[in-house]
C-alpha positions as CSV (number, residue, x, y, z in Angstrom):
1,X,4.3,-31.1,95.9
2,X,1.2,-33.1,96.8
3,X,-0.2,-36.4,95.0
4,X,-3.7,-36.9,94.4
5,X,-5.2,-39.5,91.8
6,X,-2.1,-39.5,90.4
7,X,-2.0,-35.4,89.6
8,X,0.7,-33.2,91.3
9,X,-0.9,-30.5,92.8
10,X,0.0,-26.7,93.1
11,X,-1.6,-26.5,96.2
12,X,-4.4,-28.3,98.4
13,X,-6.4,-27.3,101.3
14,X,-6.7,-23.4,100.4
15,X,-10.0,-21.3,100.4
16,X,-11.6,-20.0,97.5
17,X,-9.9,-16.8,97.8
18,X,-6.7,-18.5,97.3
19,X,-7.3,-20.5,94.7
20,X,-8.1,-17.2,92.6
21,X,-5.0,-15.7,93.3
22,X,-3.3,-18.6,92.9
23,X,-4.9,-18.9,89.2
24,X,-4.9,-15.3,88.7
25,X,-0.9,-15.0,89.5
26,X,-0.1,-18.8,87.1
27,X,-2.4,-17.0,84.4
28,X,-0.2,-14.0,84.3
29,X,2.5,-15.9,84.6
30,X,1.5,-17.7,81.5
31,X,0.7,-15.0,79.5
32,X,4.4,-13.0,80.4
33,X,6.5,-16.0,79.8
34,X,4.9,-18.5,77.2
35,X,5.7,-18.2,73.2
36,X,2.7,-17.1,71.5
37,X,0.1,-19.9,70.7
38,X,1.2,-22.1,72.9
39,X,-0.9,-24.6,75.3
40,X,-0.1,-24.0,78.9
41,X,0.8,-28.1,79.1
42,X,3.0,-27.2,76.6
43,X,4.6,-24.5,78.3
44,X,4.9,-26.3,82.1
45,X,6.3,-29.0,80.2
46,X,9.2,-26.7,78.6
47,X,9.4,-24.1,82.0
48,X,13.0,-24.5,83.3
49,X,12.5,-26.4,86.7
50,X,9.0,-27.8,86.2
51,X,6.0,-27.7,88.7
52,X,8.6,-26.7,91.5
53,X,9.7,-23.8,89.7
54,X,5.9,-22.5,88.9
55,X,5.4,-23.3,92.7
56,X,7.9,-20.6,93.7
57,X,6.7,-18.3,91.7
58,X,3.2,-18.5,91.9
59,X,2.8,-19.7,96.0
60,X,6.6,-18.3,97.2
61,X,6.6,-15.1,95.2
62,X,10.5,-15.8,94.3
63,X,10.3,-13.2,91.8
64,X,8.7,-10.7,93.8
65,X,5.9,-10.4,91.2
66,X,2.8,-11.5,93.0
67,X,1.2,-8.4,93.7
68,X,2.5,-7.2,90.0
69,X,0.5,-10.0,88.5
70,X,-2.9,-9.9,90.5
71,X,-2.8,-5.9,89.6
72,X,-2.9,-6.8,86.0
73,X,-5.1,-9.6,86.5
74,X,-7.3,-6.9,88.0
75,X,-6.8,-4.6,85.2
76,X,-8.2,-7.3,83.0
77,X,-11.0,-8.5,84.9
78,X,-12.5,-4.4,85.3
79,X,-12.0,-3.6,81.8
80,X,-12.8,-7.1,80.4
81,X,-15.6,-6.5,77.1
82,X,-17.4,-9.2,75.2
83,X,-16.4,-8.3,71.5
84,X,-19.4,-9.9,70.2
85,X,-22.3,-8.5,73.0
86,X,-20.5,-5.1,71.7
87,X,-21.4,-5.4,68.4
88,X,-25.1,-7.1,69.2
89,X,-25.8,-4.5,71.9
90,X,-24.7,-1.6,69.3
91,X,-26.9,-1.0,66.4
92,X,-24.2,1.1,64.6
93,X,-21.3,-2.1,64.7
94,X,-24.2,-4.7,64.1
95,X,-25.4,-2.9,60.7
96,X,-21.9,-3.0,59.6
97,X,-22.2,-6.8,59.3
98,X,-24.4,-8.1,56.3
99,X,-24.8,-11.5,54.5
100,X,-22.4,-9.9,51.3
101,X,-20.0,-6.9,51.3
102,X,-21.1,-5.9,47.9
103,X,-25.3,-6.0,48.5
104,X,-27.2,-4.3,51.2
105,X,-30.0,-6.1,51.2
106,X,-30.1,-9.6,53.1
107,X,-29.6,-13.0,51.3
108,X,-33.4,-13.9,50.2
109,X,-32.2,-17.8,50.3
110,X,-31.2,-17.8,54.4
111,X,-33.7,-18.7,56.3
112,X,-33.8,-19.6,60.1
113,X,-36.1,-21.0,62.4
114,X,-36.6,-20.6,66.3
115,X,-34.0,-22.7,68.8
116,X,-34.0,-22.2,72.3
117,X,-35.2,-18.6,72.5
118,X,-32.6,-17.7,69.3
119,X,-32.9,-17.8,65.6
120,X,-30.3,-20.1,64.0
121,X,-30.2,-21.2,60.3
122,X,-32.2,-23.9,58.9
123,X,-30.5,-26.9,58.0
124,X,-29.5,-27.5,54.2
């Protein structure tokens, strides 16, 4: 492992194409070992043999499931939506949101005021 400013490093001196797969493959990684919820500090600090262990996974490929992880990572990254642009880009989600389940017409006491380019609510 390599010191700098007092950080242990995965890795130094890689290109930028590295450095994705590097974050890609830790990232999956993550996501197939960590208990729900829980901060990735939180889970290098509890990963049975530390920064040296995530090292040979994610650099060595001692488990043999680089290529495994950057196809998912893949996977995510071509299907990835924005749940919210969904529903602003789709007339038919955004009219099923309204200020009160029970009432379809708007709240006459909102009001908003232009920030930015946007609408947000005036302040109380």
């Amino acid at each position: 492992m390599w010191q700098w400013r007092g950080q242990t490093l995965l890795a130094s001196d890689i290109d930028r194409k590295t450095c994705v797969k590097y974050l890609d493959r830790f990232l999956m990684f993550y996501v197939k070992t960590a208990e729900p919820l829980t901060r990735t500090a939180t889970w290098l600090n509890k990963l049975e043999g530390g920064l040296d262990y995530l090292k040979s996974v994610v650099v060595d490929d001692v488990l043999g499931m680089n290529e495994q992880f950057e196809r998912e990572m893949q996977y995510i990254v071509e299907t990835y939506q924005c749940e919210w642009k969904s529903v602003v880009e789709n007339d038919e989600l955004s009219g099923q949101y309204r200020h009160f389940v029970n009432a379809t017409e708007p709240d006459p006491t909102l009001a908003f005021l232009p920030e930015r380019g946007q609408k947000r609510p005036v302040d109380w």
